[in-house]
KOLRO-80721 format. One record per residue (C-alpha): residue number from 1; residue in three letters; x negated, y negated, z. Coordinates in nm, 3 decimals, padded with zeros to 5 digits. Each point is the difference from the previous one (the first is absolute). Example, Ala and Ser with C-alpha at 12.3 -4.5 7.8 and 13.67 -1.06 7.14 Angstrom:
% residues 2
SITE   k   r      px      py      pz
SITE   1 ala -01.230  00.450  00.780
SITE   2 ser -00.137 -00.344 -00.066
This chain:
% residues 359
SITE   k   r      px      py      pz
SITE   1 unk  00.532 -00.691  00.102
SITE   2 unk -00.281  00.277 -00.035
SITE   3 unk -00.306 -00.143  00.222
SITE   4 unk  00.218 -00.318  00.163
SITE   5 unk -00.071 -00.251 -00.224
SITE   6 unk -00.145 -00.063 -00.356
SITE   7 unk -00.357  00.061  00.117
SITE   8 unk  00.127  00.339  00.097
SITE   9 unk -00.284 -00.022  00.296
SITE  10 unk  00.229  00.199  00.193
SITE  11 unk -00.026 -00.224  00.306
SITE  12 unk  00.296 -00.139  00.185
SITE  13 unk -00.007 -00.355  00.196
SITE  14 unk  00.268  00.165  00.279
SITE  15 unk -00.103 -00.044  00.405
SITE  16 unk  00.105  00.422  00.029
SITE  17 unk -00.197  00.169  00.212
SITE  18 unk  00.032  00.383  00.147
SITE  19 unk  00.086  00.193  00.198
SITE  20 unk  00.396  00.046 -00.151
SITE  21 unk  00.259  00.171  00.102
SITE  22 unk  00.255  00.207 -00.255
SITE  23 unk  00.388 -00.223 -00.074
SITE  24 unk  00.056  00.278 -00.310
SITE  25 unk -00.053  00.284 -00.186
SITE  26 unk  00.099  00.020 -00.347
SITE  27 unk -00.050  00.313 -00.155
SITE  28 unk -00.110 -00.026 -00.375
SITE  29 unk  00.089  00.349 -00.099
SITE  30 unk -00.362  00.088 -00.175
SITE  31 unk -00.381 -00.215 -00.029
SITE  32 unk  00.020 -00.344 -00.009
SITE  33 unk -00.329 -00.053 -00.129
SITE  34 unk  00.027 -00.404 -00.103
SITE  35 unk  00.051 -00.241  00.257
SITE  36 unk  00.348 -00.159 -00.030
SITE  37 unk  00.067 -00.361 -00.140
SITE  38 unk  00.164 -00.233  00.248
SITE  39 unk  00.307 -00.237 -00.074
SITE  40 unk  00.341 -00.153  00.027
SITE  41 unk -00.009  00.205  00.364
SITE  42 unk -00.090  00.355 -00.128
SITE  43 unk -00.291  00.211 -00.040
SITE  44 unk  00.013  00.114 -00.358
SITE  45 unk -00.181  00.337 -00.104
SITE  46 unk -00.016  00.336 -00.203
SITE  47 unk -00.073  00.374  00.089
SITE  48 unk -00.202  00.251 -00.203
SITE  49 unk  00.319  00.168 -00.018
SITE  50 unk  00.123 -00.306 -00.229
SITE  51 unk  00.304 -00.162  00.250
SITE  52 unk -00.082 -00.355 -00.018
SITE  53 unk  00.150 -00.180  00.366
SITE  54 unk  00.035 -00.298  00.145
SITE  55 unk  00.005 -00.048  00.411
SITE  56 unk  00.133 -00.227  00.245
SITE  57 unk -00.246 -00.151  00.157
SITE  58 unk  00.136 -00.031  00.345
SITE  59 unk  00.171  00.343 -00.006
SITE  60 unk -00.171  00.253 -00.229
SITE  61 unk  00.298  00.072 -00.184
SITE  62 unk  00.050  00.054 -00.346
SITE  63 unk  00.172 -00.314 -00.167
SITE  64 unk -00.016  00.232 -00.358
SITE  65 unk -00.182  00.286 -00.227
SITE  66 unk -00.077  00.045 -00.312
SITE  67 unk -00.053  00.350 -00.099
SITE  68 unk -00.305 -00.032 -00.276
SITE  69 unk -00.090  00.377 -00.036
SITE  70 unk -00.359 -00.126 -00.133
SITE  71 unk -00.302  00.007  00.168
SITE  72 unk -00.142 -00.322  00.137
SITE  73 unk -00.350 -00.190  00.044
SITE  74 unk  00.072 -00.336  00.087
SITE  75 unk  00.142 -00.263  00.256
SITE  76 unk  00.303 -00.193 -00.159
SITE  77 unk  00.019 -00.352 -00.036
SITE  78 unk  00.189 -00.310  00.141
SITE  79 unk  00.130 -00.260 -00.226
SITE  80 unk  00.274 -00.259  00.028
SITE  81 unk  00.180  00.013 -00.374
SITE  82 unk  00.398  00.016  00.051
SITE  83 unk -00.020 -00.053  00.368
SITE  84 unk -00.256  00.295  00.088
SITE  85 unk -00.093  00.216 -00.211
SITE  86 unk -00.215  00.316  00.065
SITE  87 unk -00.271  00.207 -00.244
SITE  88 unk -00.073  00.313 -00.002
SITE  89 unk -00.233  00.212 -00.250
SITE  90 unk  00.073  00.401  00.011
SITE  91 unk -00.240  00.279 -00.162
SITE  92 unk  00.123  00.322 -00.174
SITE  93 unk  00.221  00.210  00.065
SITE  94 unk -00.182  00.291  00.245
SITE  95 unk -00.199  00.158 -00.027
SITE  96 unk -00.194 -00.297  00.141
SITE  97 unk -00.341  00.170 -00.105
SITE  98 unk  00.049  00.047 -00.334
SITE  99 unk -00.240 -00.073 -00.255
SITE 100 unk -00.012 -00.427 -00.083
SITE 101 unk  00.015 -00.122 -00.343
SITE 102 unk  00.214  00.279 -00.162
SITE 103 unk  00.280 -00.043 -00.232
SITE 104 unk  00.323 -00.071  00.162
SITE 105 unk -00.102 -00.185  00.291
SITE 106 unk  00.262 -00.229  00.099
SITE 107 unk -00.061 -00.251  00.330
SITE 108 unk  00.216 -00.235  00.061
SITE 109 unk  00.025 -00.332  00.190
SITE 110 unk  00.368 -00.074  00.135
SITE 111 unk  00.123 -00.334  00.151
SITE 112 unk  00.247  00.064  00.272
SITE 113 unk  00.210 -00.347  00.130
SITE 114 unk -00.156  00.016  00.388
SITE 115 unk  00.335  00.033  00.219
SITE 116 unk  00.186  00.291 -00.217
SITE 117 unk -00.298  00.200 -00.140
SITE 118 unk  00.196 -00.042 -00.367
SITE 119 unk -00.171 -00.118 -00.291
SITE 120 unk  00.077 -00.358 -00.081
SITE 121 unk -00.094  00.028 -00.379
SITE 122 unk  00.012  00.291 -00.192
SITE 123 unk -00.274 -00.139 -00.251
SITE 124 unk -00.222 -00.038  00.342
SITE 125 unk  00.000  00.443 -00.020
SITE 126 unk -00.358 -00.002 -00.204
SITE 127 unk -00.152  00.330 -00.123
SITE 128 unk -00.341 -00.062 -00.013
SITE 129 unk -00.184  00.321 -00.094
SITE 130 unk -00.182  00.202  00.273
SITE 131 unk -00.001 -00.236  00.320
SITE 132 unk -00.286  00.068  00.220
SITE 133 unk  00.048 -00.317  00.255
SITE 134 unk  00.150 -00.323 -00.012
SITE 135 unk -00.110 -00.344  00.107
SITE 136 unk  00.093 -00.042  00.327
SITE 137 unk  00.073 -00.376  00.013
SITE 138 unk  00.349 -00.216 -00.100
SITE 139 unk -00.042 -00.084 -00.371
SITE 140 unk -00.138 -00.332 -00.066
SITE 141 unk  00.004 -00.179 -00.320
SITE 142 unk  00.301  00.216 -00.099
SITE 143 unk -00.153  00.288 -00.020
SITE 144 unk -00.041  00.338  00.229
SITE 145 unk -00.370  00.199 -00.159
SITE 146 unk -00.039  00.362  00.038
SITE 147 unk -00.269  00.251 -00.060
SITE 148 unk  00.081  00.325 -00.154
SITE 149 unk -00.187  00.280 -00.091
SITE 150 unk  00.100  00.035 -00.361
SITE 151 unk -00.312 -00.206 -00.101
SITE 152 unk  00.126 -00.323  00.043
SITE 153 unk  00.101 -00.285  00.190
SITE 154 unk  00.346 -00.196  00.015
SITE 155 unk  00.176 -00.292  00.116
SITE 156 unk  00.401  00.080 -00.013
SITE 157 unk  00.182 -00.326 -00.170
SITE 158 unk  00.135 -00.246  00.280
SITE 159 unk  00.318 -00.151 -00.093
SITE 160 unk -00.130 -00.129 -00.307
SITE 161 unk  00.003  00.339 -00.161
SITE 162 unk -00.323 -00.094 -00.204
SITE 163 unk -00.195  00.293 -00.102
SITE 164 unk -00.262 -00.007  00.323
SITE 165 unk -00.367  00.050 -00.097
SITE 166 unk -00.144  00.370 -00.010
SITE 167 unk -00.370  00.078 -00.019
SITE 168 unk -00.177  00.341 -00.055
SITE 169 unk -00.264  00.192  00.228
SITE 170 unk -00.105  00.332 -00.048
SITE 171 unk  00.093  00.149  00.329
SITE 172 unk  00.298 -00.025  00.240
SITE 173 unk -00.030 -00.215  00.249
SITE 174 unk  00.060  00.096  00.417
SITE 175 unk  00.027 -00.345  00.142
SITE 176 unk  00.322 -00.299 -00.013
SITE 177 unk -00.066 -00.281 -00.208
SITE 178 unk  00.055 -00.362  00.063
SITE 179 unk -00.017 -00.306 -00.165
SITE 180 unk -00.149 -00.316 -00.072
SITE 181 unk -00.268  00.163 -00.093
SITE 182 unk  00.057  00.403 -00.010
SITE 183 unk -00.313  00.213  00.196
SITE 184 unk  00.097  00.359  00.017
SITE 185 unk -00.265  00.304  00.026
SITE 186 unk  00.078  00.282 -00.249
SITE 187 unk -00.093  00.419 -00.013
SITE 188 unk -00.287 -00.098 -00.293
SITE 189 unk -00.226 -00.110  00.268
SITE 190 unk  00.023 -00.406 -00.071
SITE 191 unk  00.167 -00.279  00.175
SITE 192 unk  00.205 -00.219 -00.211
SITE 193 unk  00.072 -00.398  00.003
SITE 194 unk  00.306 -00.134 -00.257
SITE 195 unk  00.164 -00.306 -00.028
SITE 196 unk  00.389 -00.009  00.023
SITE 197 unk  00.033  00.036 -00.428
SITE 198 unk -00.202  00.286  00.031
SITE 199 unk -00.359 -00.147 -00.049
SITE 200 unk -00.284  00.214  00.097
SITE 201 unk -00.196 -00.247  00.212
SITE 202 unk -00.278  00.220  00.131
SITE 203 unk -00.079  00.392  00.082
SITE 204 unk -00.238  00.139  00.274
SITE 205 unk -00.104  00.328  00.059
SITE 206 unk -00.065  00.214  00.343
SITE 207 unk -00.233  00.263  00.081
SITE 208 unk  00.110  00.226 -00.198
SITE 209 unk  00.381  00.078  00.005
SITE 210 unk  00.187 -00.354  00.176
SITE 211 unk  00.379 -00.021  00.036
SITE 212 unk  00.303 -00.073  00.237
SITE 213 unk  00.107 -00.234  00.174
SITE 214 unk -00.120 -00.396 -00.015
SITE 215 unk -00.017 -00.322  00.211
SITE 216 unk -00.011 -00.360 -00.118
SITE 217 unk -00.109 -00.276  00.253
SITE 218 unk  00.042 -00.363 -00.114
SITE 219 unk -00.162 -00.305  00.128
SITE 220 unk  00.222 -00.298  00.159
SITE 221 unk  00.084 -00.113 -00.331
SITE 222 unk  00.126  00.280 -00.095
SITE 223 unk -00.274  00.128 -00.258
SITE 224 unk -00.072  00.355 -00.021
SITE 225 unk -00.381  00.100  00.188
SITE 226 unk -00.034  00.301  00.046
SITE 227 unk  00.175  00.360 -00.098
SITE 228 unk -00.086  00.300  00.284
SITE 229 unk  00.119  00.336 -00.118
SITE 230 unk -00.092  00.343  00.117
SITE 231 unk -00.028  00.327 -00.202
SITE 232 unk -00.059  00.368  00.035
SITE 233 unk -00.384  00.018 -00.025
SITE 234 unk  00.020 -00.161  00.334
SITE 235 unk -00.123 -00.297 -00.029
SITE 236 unk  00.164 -00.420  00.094
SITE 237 unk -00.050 -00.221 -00.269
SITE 238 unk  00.022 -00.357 -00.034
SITE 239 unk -00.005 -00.166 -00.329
SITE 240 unk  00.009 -00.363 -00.106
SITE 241 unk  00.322 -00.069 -00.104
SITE 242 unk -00.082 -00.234 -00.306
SITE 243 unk -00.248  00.213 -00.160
SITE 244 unk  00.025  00.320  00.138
SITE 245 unk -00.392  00.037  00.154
SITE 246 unk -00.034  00.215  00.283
SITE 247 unk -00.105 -00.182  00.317
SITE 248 unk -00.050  00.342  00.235
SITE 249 unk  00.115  00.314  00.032
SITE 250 unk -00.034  00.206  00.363
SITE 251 unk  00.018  00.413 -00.037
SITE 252 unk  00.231  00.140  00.294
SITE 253 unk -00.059  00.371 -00.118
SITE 254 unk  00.394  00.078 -00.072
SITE 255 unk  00.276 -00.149 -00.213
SITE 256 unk  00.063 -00.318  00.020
SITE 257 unk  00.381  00.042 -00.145
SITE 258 unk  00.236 -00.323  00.088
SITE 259 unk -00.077 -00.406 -00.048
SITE 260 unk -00.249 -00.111  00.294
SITE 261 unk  00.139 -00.263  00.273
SITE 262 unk -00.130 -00.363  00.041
SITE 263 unk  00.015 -00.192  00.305
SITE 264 unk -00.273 -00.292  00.150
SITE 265 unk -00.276  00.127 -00.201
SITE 266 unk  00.055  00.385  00.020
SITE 267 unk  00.050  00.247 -00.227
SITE 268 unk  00.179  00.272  00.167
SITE 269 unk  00.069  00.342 -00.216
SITE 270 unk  00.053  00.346  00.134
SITE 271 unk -00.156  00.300 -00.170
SITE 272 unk  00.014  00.385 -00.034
SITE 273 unk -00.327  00.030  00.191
SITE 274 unk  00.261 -00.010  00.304
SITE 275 unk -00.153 -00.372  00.062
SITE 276 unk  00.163 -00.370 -00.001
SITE 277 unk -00.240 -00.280 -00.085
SITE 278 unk -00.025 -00.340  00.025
SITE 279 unk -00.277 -00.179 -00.260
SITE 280 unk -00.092 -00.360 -00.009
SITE 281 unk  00.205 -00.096 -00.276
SITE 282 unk -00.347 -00.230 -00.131
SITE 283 unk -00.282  00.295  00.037
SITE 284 unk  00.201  00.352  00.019
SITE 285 unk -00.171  00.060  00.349
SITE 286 unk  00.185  00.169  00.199
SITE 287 unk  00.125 -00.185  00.326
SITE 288 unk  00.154  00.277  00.175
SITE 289 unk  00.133  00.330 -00.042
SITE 290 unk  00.270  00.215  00.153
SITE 291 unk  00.000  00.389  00.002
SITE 292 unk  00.426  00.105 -00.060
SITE 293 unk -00.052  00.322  00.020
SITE 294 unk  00.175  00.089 -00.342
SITE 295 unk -00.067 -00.128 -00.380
SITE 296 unk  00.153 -00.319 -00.100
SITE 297 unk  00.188 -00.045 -00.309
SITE 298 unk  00.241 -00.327  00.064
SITE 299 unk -00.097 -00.336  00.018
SITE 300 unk -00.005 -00.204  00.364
SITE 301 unk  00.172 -00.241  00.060
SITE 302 unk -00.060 -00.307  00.212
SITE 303 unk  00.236 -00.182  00.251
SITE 304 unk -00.172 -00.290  00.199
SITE 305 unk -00.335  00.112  00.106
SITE 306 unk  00.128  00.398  00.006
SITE 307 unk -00.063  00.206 -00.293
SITE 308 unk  00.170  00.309 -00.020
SITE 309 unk -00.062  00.338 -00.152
SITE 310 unk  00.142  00.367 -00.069
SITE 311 unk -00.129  00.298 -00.100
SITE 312 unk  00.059  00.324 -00.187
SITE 313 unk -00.003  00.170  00.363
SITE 314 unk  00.345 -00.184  00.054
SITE 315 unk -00.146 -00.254  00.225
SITE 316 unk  00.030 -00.415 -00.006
SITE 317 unk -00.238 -00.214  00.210
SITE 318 unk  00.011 -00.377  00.089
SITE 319 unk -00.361 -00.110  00.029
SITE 320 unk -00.183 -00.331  00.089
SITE 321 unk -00.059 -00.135 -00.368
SITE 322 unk -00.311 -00.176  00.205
SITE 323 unk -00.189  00.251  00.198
SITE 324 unk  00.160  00.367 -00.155
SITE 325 unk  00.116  00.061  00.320
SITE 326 unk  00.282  00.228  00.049
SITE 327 unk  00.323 -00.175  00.191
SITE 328 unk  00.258  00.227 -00.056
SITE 329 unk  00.135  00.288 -00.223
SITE 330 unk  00.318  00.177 -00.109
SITE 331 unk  00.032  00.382 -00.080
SITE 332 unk  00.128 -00.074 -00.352
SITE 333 unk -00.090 -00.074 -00.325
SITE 334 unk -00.166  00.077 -00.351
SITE 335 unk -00.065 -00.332 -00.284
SITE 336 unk  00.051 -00.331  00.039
SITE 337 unk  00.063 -00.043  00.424
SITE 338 unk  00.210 -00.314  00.058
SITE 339 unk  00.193 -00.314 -00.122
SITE 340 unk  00.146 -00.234  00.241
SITE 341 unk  00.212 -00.330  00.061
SITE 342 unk -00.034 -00.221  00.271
SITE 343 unk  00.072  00.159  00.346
SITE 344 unk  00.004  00.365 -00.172
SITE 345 unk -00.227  00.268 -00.163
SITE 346 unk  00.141  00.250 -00.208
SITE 347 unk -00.230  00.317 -00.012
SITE 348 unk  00.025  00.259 -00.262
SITE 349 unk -00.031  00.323  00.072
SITE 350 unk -00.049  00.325 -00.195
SITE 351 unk  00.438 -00.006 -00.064
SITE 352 unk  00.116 -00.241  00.206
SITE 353 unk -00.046 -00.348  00.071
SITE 354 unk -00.004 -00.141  00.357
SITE 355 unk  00.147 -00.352  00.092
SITE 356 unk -00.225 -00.118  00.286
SITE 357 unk -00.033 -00.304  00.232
SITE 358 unk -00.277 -00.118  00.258
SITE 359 unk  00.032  00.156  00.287
């Protein structure tokens, strides 16, 4: 899923270490901006163009496609109903820039059986309005949650087919939703907190316009702590996660546009001030920093003690998640830099995606 696991810390328990060397090149035809789900042996993921893929893992090759023609912000999700099933959530129709919340918006979220690319149930084909992302996790408690930006929020019915809860904001939102307890930062400036019927639990506010991405840590029992999020006035927040009061916030002097990274106490969140940090995760200090040479949009991801990071220069680099210090780098890549499996790394470049071992 979106982030690993349900924490969505973005951190990956997997002994991988650089430097790699290239087993395939797959080419995706157009941007993969969203870093591909992995499953059943396949690296599932869509283009901006709309073609919707899944991967061999060991080869690169395409297994099937889906031809969409709708734009796309979102990773799809993993689940195991009817032997493997696969979610995906699709915009509009292009233009992909077209002005949110108009009449006629129609996203859609499509469930595709995992080794044909077909869609196992027609009544799983859900028009929900103007989709801006999707959460990026398997559905849990029956139910896959979206966040469109037609005003609202919804949960698609599970097999149930009960009417799924649906609760009002005034703005669209720009970030997935997830649940057991929804947090999701939206374009009116405010972070929100729902239950999974739709409860408003608690709203904070930034400093002065706060959306995007978020981040949920949970303690060892599996309670929710903390919620990290970044947003365009440039600023890392951290929030309480039960009542929504800011802890800290640390300025970085760019956008801060994707979810942040945790690992062993770190924050780590790239910016548009060309700049990767890493905060204490308690204080918002900053630990370390690392200059990429290009503004940062995606968010890292970490694999053992190596986070890694790409920027809008078309550059991905693996860095000690400890020190900041640079251990190796790869003349590719845009968003989101890497998912991986044991004993492989799969890099995603700017329209391609590279299969890569250690070397």
């Amino acid at each position: 899923m979106y982030g690993f696991d349900a924490t969505r810390t973005g951190a990956v328990p997997l002994a991988l270490r650089p430097p790699f060397r290239k087993v395939w090149t797959s080419y995706a035809g157009s941007l993969v901006e969203f870093p591909p789900s992995i499953g059943y042996g396949r690296l599932y993921f869509s283009t901006n163009a709309g073609r919707f893929t899944a991967i061999n893992l060991k080869t690169g090759k395409p297994a099937w496609t889906y031809e969409a023609h709708r734009c796309v912000a979102a990773s799809p999700a993993i689940g195991t109903r009817q032997r493997g099933t696969v979610y995906a959530a699709f915009l509009n129709h292009p233009p992909c820039n077209a002005a949110s919340g108009g009449h006629g918006a129609d996203g859609q979220v499509i469930a595709f059986c995992r080794r044909l690319g077909k869609d196992p149930l027609e009544d799983d084909d859900r028009s929900v309005g103007e989709l801006t992302a999707a959460d990026r996790r398997p559905p849990l408690r029956r139910r896959l949650e979206t966040a469109t930006s037609g005003h609202s929020t919804r949960a698609p019915a599970g097999s149930s087919g009960a009417k799924p809860p649906h609760r009002r904001r005034r703005e669209g939102a720009a970030s997935p939703v997830r649940v057991a307890g929804s947090t999701f930062g939206s374009y009116d400036g405010h972070v929100y907190c729902l239950s999974v019927h739709g409860k408003l639990l608690w709203r904070a506010s930034a400093q002065p316009r706060l959306y995007r991405e978020h981040l949920l840590l949970l303690d060892a029992g599996g309670r929710i702590r903390t919620v990290y999020i970044g947003s365009t006035d440039g600023k890392i927040y951290s929030f309480g996660a039960t009542t929504g009061k800011l802890r800290w916030s640390h300025s970085t002097g760019g956008y801060v546009y994707a979810s942040p990274a945790v690992w062993n106490g770190l924050v780590l969140a790239g910016s548009y001030d060309h700049r990767f940090y890493a905060l204490d995760a308690a204080t918002g200090e900053v630990r370390w920093r690392f200059d990429a040479h290009g503004q940062i949009s995606g968010s890292a991801t970490v694999i053992g003690n190596v986070v890694y990071v790409a920027t809008l220069a078309r550059h991905t680099y693996a860095l000690d998640a400890r020190t900041g210090r640079e251990l190796w780098s790869f003349p590719d890549g845009q968003y989101t830099p890497a998912v991986a499996v044991p004993g492989r790394l799969f890099l995603v470049g700017y329209g391609k995606l590279y299969g890569m071992v250690p070397r």
